[in-house]
VOVEXVEX-997405 format. One record per residue (C-alpha): residue number from 1; x, y, z. Coordinates in Angstrom, 2 decimals. Each point is the difference from the previous one (the first is absolute). Example, Ala and Ser with C-alpha at 12.3 -4.5 7.8 and 13.67 -1.06 7.14 Angstrom:
// VOVEXVEX-997405
<site k="1" x="12.30" y="-4.50" z="7.80"/>
<site k="2" x="1.37" y="3.44" z="-0.66"/>
***
This chain:
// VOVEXVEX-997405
<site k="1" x="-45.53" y="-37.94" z="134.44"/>
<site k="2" x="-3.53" y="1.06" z="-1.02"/>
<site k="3" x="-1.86" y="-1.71" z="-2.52"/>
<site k="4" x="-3.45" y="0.43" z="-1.39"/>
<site k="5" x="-0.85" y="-3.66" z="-1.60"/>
<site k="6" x="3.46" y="-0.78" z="0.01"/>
<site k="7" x="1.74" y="2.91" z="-2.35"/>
<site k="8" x="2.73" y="0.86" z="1.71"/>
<site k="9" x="2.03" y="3.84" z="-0.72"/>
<site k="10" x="3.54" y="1.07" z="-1.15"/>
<site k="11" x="2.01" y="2.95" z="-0.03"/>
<site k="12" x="2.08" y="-0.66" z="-3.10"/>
<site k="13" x="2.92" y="2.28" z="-0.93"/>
<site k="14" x="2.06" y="1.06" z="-2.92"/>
<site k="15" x="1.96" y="2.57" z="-0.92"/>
<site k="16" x="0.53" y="1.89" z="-3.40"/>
<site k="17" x="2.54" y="2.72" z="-2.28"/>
<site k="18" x="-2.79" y="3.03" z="0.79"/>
<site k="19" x="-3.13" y="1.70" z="0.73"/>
<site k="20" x="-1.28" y="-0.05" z="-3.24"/>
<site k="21" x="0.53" y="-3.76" z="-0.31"/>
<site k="22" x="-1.30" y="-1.18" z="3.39"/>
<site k="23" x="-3.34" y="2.04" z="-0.70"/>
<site k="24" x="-0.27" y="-2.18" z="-3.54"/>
<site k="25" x="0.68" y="-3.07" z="2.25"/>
<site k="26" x="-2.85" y="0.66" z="2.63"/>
<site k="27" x="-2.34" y="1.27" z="-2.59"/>
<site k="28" x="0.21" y="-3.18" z="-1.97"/>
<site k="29" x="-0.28" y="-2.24" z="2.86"/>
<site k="30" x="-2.42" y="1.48" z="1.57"/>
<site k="31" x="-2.00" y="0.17" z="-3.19"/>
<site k="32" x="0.37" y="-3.54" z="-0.12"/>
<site k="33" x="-1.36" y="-0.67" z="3.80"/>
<site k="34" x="3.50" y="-1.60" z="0.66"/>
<site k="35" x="0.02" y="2.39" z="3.06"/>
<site k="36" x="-2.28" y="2.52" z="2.06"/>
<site k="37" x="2.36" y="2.77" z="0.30"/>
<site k="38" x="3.79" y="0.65" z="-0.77"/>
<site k="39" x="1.69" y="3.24" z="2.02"/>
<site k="40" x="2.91" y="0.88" z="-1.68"/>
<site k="41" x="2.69" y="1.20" z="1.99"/>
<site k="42" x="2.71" y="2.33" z="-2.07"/>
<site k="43" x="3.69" y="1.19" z="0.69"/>
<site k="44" x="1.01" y="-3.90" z="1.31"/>
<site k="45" x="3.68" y="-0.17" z="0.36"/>
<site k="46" x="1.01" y="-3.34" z="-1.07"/>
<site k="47" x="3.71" y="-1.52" z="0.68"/>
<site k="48" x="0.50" y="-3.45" z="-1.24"/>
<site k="49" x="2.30" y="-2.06" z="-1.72"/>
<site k="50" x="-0.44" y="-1.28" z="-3.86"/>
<site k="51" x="1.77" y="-1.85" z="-2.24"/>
<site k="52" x="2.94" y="0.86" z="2.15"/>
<site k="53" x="-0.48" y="3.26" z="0.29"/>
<site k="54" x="-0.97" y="1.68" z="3.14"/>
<site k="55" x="-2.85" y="2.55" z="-1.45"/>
<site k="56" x="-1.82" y="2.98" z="1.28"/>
<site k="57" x="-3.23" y="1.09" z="-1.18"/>
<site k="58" x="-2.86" y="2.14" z="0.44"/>
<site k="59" x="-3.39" y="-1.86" z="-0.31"/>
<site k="60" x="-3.75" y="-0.16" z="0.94"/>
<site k="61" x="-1.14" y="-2.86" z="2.34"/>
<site k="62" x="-3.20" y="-1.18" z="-0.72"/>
<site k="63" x="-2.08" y="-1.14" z="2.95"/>
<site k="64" x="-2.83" y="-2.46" z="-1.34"/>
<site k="65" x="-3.15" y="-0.95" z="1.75"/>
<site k="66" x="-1.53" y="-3.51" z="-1.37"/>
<site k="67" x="-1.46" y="-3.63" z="1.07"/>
<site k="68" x="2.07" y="-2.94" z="0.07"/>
<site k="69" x="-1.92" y="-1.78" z="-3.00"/>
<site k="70" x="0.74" y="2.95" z="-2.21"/>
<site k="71" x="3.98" y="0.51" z="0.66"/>
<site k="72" x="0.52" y="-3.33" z="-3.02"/>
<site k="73" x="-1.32" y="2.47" z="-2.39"/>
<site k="74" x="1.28" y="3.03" z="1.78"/>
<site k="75" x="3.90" y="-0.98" z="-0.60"/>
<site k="76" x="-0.61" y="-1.42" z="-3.26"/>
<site k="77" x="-1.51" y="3.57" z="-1.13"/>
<site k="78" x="2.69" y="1.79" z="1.92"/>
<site k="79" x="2.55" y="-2.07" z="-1.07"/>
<site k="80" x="-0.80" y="0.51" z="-3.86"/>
<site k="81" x="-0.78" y="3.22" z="0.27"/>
<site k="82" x="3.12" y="1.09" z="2.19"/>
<site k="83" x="3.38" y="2.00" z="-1.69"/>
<site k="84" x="2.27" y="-1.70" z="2.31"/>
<site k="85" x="1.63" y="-3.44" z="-1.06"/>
<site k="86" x="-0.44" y="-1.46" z="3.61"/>
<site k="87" x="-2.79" y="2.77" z="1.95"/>
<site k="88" x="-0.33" y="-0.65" z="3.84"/>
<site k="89" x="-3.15" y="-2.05" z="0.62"/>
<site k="90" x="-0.64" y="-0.73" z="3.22"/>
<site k="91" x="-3.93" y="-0.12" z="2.11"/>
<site k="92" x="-0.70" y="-0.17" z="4.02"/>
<site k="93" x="-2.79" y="-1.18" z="1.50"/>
<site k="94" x="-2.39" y="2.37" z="1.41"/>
<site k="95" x="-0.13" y="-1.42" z="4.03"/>
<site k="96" x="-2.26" y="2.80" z="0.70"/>
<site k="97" x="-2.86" y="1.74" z="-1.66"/>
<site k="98" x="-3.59" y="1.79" z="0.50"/>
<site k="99" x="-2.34" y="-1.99" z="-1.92"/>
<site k="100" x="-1.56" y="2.40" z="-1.79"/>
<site k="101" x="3.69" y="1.16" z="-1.30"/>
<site k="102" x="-0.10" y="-3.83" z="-1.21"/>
<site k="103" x="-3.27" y="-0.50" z="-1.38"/>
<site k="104" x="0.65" y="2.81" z="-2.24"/>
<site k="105" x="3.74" y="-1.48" z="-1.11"/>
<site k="106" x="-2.02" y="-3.37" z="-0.63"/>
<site k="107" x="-2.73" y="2.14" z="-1.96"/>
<site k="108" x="2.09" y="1.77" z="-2.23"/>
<site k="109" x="2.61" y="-2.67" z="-0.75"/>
<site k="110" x="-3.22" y="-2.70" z="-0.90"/>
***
């Protein structure tokens, strides 16, 4: 995994109701420096089941770029922030990476 002095990087996702709302969402946290860059991917076909119900939906997944000691304060936001009662959280680790691609996560997220 590349490091520079030990920060490590995530790809966190969520997903969210709408365009409109996801750009909200990636503004804030990126105003914030809880991430370096959030692509928002529309027109997400979601099938799942909830509360019983098996449930289709049309949503945005939002791919998140962070470091590791910033993802505490990255689900907290997200999860306050977020219209769904239980929003998909989850984050990879980044096994590969240029390390210019990373300084500049580990600048804007400090």
């Amino acid at each position: 995994m590349p490091t520079i002095d030990n920060q490590k990087m995530l790809l966190v996702m969520t997903t969210i109701t709408d365009i409109d709302k996801g750009k909200l969402l990636a503004r804030q946290i990126i105003e914030e420096q809880l991430v370096a860059c959030c692509n928002i991917v529309p027109g997400v076909t979601s099938i799942y089941r909830w509360k019983n119900e098996l449930c289709e939906d049309q949503e945005c997944l939002l791919v998140m770029k962070t470091v590791e000691t910033r993802y505490t304060q990255l689900s907290k936001f997200i999860l306050q922030q977020h219209p769904y009662e239980t929003p998909e959280l989850i984050a990879f680790p980044i096994t590969k990476s240029t390390q210019e691609y990373l300084s500049w996560v580990i600048k804007e997220t400090s």
